[in-house]
C-alpha positions as a Markdown table, in Angstrom:
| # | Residue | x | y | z |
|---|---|---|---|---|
| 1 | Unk | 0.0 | 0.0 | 0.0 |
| 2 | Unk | 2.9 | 2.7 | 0.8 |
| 3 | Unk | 3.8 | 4.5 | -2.2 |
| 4 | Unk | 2.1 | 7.0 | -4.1 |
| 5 | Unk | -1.0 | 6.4 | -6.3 |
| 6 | Unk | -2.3 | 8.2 | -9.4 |
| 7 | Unk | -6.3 | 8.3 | -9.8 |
| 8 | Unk | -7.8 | 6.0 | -12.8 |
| 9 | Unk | -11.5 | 6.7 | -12.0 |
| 10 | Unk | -14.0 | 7.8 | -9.2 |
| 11 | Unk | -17.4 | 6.7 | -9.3 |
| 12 | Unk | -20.3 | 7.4 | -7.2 |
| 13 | Unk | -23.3 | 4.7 | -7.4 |
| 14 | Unk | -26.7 | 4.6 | -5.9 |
| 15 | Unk | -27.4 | 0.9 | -4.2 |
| 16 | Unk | -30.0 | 0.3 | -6.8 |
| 17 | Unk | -27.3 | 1.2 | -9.3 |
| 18 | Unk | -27.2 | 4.6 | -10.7 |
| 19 | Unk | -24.7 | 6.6 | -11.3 |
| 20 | Unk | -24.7 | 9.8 | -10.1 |
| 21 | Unk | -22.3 | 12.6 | -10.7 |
| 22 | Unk | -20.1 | 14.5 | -7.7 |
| 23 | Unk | -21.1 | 18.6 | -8.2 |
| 24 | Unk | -18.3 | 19.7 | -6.7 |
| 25 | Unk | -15.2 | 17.4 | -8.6 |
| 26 | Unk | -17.2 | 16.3 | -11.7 |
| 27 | Unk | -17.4 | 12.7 | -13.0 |
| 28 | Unk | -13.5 | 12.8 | -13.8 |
| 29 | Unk | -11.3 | 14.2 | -11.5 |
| 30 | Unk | -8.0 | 14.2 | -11.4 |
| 31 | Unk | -5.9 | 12.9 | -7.8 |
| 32 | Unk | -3.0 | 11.9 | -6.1 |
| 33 | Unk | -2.7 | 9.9 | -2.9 |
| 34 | Unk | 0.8 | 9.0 | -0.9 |
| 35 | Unk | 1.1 | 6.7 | 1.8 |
| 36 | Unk | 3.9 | 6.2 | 3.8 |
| 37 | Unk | 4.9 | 4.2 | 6.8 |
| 38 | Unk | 1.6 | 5.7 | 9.0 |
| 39 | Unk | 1.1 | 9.0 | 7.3 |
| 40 | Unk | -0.9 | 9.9 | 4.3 |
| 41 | Unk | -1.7 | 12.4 | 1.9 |
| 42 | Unk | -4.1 | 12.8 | -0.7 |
| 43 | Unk | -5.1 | 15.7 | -3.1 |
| 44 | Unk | -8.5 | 15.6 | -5.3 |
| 45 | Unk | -9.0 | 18.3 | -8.3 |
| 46 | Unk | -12.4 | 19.2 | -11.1 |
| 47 | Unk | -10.8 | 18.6 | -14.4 |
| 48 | Unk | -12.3 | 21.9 | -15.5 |
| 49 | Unk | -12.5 | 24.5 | -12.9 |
| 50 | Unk | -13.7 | 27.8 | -14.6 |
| 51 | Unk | -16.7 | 27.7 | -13.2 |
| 52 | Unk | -15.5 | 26.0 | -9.6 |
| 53 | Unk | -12.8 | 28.8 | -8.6 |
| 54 | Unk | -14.7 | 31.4 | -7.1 |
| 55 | Unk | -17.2 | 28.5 | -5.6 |
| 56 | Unk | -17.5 | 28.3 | -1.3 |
| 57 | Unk | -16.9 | 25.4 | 1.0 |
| 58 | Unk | -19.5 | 22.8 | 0.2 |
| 59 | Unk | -20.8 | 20.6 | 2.7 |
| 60 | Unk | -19.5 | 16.9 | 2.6 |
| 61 | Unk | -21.3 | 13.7 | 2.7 |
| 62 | Unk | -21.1 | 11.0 | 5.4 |
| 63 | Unk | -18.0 | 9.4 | 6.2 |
| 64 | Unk | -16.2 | 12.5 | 3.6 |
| 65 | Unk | -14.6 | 15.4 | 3.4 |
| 66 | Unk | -15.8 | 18.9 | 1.8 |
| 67 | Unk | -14.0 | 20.8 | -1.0 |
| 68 | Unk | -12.9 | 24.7 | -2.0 |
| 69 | Unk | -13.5 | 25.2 | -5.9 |
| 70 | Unk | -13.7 | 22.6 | -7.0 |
| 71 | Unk | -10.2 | 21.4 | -5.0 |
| 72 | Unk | -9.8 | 18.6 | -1.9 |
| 73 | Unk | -6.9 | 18.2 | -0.6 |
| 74 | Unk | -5.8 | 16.5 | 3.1 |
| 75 | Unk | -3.3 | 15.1 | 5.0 |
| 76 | Unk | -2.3 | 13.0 | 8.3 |
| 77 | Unk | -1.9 | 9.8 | 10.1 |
| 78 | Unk | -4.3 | 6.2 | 8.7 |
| 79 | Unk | -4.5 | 2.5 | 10.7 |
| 80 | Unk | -4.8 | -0.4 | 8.5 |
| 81 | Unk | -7.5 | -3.3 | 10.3 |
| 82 | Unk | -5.9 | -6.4 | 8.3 |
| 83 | Unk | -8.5 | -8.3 | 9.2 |
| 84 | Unk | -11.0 | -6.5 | 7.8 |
| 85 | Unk | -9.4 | -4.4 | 5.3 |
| 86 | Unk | -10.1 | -1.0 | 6.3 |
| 87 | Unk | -8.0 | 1.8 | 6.5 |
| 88 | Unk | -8.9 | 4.9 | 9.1 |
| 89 | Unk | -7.9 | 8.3 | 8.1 |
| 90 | Unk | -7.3 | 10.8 | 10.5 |
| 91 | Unk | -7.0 | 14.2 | 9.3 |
| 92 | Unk | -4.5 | 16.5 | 10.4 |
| 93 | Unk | -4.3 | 19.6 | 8.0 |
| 94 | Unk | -6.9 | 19.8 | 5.1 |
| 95 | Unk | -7.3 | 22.3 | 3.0 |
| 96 | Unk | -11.5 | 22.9 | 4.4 |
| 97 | Unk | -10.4 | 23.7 | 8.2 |
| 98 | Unk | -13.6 | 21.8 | 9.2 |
| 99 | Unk | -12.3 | 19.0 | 8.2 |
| 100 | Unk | -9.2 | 18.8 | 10.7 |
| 101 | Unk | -9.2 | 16.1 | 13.2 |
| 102 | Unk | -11.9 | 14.3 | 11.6 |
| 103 | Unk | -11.5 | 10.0 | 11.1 |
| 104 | Unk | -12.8 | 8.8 | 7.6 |
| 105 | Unk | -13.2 | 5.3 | 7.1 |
| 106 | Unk | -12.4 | 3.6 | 3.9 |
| 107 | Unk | -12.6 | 0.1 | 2.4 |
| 108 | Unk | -9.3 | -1.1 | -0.1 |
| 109 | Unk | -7.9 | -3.8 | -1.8 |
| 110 | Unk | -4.5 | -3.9 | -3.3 |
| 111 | Unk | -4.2 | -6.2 | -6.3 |
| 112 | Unk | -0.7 | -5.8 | -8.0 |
| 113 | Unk | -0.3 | -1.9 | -9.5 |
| 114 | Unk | -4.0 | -1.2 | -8.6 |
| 115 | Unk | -5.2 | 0.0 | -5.3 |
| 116 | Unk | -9.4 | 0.0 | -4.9 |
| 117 | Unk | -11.3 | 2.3 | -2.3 |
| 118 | Unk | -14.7 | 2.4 | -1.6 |
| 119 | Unk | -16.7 | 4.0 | 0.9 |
| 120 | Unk | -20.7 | 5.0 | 1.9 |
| 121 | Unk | -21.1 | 8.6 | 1.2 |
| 122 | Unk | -23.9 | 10.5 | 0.7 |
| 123 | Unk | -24.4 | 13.0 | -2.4 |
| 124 | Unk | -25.1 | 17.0 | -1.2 |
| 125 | Unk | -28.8 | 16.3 | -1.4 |
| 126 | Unk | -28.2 | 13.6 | 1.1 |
| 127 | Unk | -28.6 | 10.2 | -1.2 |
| 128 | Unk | -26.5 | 7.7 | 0.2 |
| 129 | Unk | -23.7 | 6.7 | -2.4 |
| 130 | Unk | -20.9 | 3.9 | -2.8 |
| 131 | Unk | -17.8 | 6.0 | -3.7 |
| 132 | Unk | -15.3 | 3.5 | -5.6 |
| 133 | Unk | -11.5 | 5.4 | -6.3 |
| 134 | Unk | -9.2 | 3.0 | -8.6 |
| 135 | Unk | -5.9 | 4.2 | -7.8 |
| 136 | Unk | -2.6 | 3.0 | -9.9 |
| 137 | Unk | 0.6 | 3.0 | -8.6 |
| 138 | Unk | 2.9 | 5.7 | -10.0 |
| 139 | Unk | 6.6 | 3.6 | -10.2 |
């Protein structure tokens, strides 16, 4: 898992399987995520962000953090449960300052090159979401 990791996709699905499209990043966003021994940074940005840079805060969904226009970015300490293959982020500088000190939990799965994330969010509106990142490792 330590290394750094450069976003293939991120995908937001409803539980009866529609896809629905994150306001704030779009349906393609670009990212970068670094782990090392027990720290962690990651960084999330809107492929286009003309229209995103003079945007506010906007809220975040359940178990997530909340972006500046149309850019996420945070960093700090994670646990790994083995057994149950989750990974606890705990925020320690973020670029939203309500999102310091906050613990997001994430589910992954390292398979050669390609490291899979997914976690229950919810969308602004409040309709719960499975987030799935696909992550490749940048050698």
């Amino acid at each position: 898992m330590q290394g750094i990791w450069w976003l293939v996709s991120r995908e937001d699905y409803t539980k009866d399987g529609q896809r629905r499209t994150d306001p704030v990043l779009g349906s393609d966003p670009i990212g970068i995520l670094s782990y090392a021994k027990d720290r962690f940074s990651a960084q999330f940005m809107k492929r286009d962000r003309t229209e995103a840079s003079g945007q506010p805060v906007f809220g975040a969904g359940q178990n997530n953090t909340s972006a500046v226009g149309g850019y996420d970015a945070y960093f700090g300490t994670y646990v790994v449960d083995k057994r149950t293959g989750t990974v606890a982020h705990t925020l320690v500088g973020s670029i939203t300052a309500a999102n310091i000190g906050m613990t997001v939990y994430r589910d992954l799965k390292v398979e050669n090159n390609r490291l899979t994330i997914q976690l229950e969010t919810s969308t602004p509106e409040g309709e719960g979401v499975v987030r799935t990142l696909v992550w490749e490792r940048i050698s």
